[in-house]
Each structure stands twice: as structure tokens, then as C-alpha cells.
C-alpha positions in Angstrom: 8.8 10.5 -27.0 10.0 7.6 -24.9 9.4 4.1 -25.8 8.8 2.8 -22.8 5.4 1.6 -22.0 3.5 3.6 -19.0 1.4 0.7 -18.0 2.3 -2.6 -17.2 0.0 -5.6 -17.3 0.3 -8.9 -15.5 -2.0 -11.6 -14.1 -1.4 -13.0 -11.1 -3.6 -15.9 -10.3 -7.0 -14.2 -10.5 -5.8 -10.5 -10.2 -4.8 -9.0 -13.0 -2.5 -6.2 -11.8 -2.3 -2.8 -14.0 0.3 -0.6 -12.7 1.0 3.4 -14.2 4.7 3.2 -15.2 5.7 6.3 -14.9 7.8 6.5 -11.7 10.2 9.1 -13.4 7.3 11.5 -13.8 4.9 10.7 -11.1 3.3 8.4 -13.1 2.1 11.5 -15.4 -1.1 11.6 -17.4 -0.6 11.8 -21.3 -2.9 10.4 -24.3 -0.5 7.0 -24.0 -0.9 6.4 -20.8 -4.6 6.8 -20.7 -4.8 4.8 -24.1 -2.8 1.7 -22.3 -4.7 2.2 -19.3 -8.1 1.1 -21.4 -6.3 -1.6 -23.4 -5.1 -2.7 -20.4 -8.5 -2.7 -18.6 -10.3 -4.0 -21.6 -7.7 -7.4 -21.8 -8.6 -8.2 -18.0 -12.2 -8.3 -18.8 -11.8 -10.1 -21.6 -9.9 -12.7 -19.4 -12.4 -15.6 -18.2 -9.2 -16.2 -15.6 -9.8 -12.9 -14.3 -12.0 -12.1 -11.3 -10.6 -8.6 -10.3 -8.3 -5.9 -11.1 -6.0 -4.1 -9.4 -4.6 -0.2 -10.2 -1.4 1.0 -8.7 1.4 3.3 -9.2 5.1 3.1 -9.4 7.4 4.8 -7.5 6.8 7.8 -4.7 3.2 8.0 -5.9 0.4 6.8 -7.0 -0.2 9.9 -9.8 0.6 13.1 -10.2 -2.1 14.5 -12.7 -1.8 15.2 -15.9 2.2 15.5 -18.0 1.7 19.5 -18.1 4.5 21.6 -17.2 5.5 21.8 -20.8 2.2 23.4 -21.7 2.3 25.9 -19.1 5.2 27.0 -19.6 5.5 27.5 -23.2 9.2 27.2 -23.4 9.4 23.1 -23.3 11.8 23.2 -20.2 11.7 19.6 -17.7 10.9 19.5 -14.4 11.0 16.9 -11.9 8.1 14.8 -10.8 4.8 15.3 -9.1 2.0 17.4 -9.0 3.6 20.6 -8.3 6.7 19.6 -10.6 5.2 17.5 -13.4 7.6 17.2 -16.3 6.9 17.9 -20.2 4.4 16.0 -22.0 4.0 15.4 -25.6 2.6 18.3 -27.6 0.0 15.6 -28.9 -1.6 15.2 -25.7 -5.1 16.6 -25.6 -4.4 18.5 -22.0 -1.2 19.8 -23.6 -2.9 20.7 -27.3 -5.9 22.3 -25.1 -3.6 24.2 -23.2 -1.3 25.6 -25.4 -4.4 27.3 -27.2 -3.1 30.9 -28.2 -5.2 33.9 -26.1 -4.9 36.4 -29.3 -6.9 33.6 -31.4 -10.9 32.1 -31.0 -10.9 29.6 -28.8 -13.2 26.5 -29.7 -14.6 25.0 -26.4 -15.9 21.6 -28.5 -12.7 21.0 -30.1 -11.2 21.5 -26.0 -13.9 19.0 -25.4 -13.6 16.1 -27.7 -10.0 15.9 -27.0 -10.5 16.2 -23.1 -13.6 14.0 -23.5 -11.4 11.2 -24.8 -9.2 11.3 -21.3 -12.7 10.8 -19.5 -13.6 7.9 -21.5 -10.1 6.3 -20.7 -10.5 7.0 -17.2 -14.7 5.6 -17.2 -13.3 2.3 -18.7 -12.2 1.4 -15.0 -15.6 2.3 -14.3 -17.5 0.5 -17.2 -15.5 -2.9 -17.1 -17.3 -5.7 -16.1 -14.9 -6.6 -13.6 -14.6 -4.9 -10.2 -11.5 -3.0 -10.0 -9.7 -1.9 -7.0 -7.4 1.0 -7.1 -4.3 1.0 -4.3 -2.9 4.4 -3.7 0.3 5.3 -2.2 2.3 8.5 -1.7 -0.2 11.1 -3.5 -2.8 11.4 -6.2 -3.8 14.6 -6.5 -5.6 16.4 -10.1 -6.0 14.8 -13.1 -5.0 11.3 -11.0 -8.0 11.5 -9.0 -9.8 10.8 -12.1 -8.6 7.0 -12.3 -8.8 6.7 -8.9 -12.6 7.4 -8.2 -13.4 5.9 -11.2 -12.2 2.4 -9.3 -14.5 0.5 -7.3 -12.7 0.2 -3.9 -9.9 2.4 -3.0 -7.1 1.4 -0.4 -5.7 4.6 0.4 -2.1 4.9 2.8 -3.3 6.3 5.9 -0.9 9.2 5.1 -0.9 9.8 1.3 -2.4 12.6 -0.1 -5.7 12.7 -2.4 -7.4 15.5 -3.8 -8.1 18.2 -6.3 -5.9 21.4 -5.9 -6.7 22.5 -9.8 -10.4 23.5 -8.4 -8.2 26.6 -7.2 -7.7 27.6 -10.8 -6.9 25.8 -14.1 -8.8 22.9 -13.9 -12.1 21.0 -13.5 -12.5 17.3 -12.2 -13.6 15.9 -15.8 -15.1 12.6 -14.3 -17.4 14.6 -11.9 -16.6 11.5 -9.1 -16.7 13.6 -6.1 -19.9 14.7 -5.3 -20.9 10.4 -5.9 -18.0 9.5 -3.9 -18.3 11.6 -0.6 -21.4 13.4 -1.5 -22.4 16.7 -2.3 -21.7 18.9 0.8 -18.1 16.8 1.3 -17.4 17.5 -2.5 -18.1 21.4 -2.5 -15.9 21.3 0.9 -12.7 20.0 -1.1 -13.5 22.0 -4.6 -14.6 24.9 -3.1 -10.6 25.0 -1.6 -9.0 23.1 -3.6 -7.8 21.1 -0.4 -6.8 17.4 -0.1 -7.1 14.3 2.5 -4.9 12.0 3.9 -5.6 8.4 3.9 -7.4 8.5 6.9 -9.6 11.5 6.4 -10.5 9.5 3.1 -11.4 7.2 5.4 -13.2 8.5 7.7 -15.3 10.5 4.9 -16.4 7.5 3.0 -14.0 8.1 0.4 -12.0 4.6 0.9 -12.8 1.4 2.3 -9.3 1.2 3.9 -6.7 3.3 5.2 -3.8 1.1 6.6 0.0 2.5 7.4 2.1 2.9 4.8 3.8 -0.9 6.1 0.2 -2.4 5.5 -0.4 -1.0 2.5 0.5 -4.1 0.2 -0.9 -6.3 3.1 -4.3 -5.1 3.4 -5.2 -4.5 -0.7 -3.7 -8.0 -1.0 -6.4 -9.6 1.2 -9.3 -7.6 0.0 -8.2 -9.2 -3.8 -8.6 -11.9 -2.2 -11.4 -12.0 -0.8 -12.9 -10.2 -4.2 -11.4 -13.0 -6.1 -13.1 -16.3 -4.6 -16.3 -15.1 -5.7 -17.2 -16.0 -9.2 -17.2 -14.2 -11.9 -20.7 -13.5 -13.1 -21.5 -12.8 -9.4 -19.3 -10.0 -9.4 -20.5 -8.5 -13.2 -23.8 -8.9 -11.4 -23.1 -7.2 -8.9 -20.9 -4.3 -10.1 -23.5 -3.5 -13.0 -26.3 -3.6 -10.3 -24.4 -1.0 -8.4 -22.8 1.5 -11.4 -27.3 2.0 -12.1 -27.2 4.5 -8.8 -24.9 6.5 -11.0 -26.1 6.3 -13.9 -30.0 7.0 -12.3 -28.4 9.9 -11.2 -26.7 11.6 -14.2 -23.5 11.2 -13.8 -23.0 11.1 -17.9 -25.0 14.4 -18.0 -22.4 15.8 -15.2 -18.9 14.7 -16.7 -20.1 16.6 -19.9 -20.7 19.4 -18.0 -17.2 18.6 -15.8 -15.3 18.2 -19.1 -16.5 21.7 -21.0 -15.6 23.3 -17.7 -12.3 22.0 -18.0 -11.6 24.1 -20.7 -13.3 26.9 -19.4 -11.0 27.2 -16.2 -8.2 27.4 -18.6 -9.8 30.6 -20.6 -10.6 32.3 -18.0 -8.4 35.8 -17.0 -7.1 33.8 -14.0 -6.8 30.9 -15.9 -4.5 33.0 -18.2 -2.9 34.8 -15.8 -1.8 31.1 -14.4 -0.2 29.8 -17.6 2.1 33.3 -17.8 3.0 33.0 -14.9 4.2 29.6 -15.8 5.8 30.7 -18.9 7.9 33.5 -17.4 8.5 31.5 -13.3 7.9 28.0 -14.5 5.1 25.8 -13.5 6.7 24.9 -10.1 6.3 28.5 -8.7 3.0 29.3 -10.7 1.8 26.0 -8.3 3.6 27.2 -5.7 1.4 30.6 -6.3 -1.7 28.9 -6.3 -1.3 26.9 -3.5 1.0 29.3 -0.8 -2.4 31.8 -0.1 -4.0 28.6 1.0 -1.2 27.7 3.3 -0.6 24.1 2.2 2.2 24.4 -0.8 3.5 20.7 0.1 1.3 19.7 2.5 -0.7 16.5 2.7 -3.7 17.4 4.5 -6.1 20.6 5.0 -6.5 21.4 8.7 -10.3 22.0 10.1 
């Protein structure tokens, strides 16, 4: 396992900037990451300097989704970056462990869950901090990264990256259960009942983000909203936030992510969930993607058309 740290942490000022470090893997999802991800959350709120966060991504992207290819394939071989080439993970990762669970034996759907459940309370820690949390994305964020993202406050999204949940279409279940809250619930059966993404600025124009600037004005435009966010004083903004996050809460949303999370495991145990992971291990996760994805007519694309 590499040493180097997959989140880094710095405060600027008021903002105290948490960036996935990942850039060789599309900022890929393992236990680490989402572990640093809280401990880097939970420092900024414990910062009376501190007036707002801000989540980002290195390199082409803002995430991938979860470090899986190793898993699927059952043969340990690399890939490159990104959602449809994410490279090995650590066999200790929950995803990976949940995935790697052997068809001929019983599978256990709570011991899936309370590893998977662990990811969602990494993720919910963006959504649980005091602090309001703004989450710039760039490039894509597409599966398992869409969890991080919705559970930020405000999302910034480049008018032409891609965002969206192509693992509806088989192995995989949005464990945070953000959608149908985000875009509501006719918007949110549209995208997992396809599997399709957005651009930028059909996140935009759906509710989904509060911005969608050019790919130029990216930095710009999230640097002014932090800003903004940050004059404001800090109990203000707990105030606020926590006056908010009730909605959700008032609505279920804990009830609904357990439900999100056992599904999870269920969309890997079904026979199409199966028949996904073998054709991983005999084509490689790239082409079992590219499987999943080429009926659709999108393999690649950013954005679904009508």
C-alpha cells in the first residue's frame, strides 16, 4: 500500500481546503481515503478559525468512485484511472472485501453492510459537520464519488464535467441515498432508472448545483462563494446549516441510506451482478464497463441526450 496520504489539509485564512489526493487513480475511494476524509472534516470543525470548507479533487477529476478494478477482476491486474479504468485497491477495503465474496459460499448481507455502512458514515461527516462545506467539482464524479459530493452543502460543478451514477445500471446502489433530496424524486428515478449522468450545466439547470461556470472560472467562481460564506460568523452558519440538514432528517433520509447501503450489496449478488464481476475477471473491468455502458450509448460520454 502506498504511503502517501489521499487527502491533504490546509487552511487558508478562513477556508480550510480538503483536497482527495489521488490524482494517479482518479482520486479513488478506499477505507483510507474515506477515513482521512473524516479526520480531515472533523479538524476544520474543530477550528474556531474556520468558517467553511472546501472539497476538491486533484488532477483530471474530481473522483472516480470507489478503488475497484482489483475486486472485479479477481486477478489483482492495474489499470489506469477513472471510472471506467479505476486501478486496484487494497484487499482491506470494505467495497473490495464485499466484493470479492465467493458465489459458491453464503453470503452475509449485514457483514456487506457494516463494512459498506462505515463508507456512508465517512461520506455523512461532510454532511454532519457543523461547518458548511462546499464541494468544487471538476472533470468527473461519477459512482461512489457522488457520495462526497451530495453530501456537501453547495456544489460548484464545471459547466462541462460529468456527474452521475452509472452503477444504477448494475453493481451498485447510491449508499448515501442523496438524489432523490438533491433533485427530487422524479429527477432522481430519471438518472437511476438509466444510469445516465449530467454535465455541469444540466446540474445546474436541475437544481443539482448552485453554479456551473466554464472550466476557466471554475477556481474563480468557488473562490468568491467562500468568500462570501466566510464573512459570516461562525455560529450564524452552525445555525443555519443545522436548521436546514432537519428537512432531511424530517424526512428519513437515515431510514433511506440503510436501505441504500443493504442494496449495495444486493446489486452485487444478484445473477447480473455476477455475471458483471466474471466478465471482469476474464475481459478486465474496463470492458465489463465498457459492457455496461455501450447498450446505453454513452461509454465515455459526459452527458445523456433527451
Amino acid at each position: 500500500m502506498s504511503d502517501a496520504v489521499p487527502v491533504s489539509y490546509e487552511v487558508d485564512g478562513r477556508v480550510a481546503r480538503i483536497t482527495l489526493d489521488r490524482p494517479e487513480r482518479g482520486n479513488g475511494i478506499t477505507a483510507r481515503l474515506v477515513a482521512e476524509l473524516a479526520a480531515a472534516v472533523e479538524r476544520a470543525d474543530l477550528d474556531p478559525d474556520v468558517h467553511v470548507m472546501l472539497l476538491s479533487g486533484s488532477g483530471e477529476g474530481f473522483c472516480g468512485g470507489y478503488d475497484l478494478v482489483e475486486s472485479a477482476e479477481g486477478m489483482g491486474a492495474s489499470a489506469p484511472q477513472g471510472e471506467h479504468d479505476r486501478p486496484s485497491g487494497s484487499p482491506l477495503d470494505p467495497a473490495v472485501m464485499a466484493a470479492n465474496h465467493d458465489p459458491a459460499g453464503t453470503w452475509d448481507p449485514m457483514v456487506d453492510y457494516a463494512m459498506m455502512s462505515r463508507n456512508v458514515r465517512g461520506f455523512m461527516s461532510l454532511f454532519h459537520a457543523n461547518k458548511p462545506v462546499v464541494c468544487m467539482v471538476h472533470g468527473f464524479c461519477v459512482a461512489g464519488g457522488t457520495d462526497m459530493a451530495l453530501c456537501s452543502d453547495l456544489l460548484v460543478i464545471e459547466q462541462t464535467a460529468k456527474i452521475g451514477y452509472p452503477p444504477a445500471r448494475v453493481w451498485g446502489s447510491p449508499t448515501t441515498a442523496l438524489w432523490a433530496h438533491r433533485v427530487g424524486a422524479q429527477r432522481a428515478k430519471r438518472l437511476l432508472f438509466t444510469g445516465d449522468s449530467l454535465s455541469g450545466a444540466e446540474a445546474l439547470e436541475w437544481g443539482l448545483a448552485i453554479e456551473a461556470p466554464p472550466p476557466e472560472r471554475l477556481r474563480e467562481r468557488t473562490e468568491i462563494l467562500l468568500e462570501r460564506i466566510a464573512q459570516m460568523p461562525v455560529n450564524q452558519l452552525m445555525l443555519m446549516k443545522l436548521l436546514v440538514n432537519q428537512t432531511l432528517y424530517a424526512q428519513g433520509l437515515h431510514a433511506t441510506q440503510v436501505l441504500g447501503t443493504v442494496f449495495d450489496g444486493i446489486t452485487r449478488h444478484t445473477a447480473e451482478g455476477y455475471g458483471f464481476q466474471q466478465r471482469a475477471a476474464a475481459e478486465g473491468f474496463r470492458e465489463a464497463v465498457r459492457g455496461r455502458d455501450e447498450p446505453f450509448g454513452d461509454y465515455g460520454r459526459s452527458t445523456f441526450k433527451g
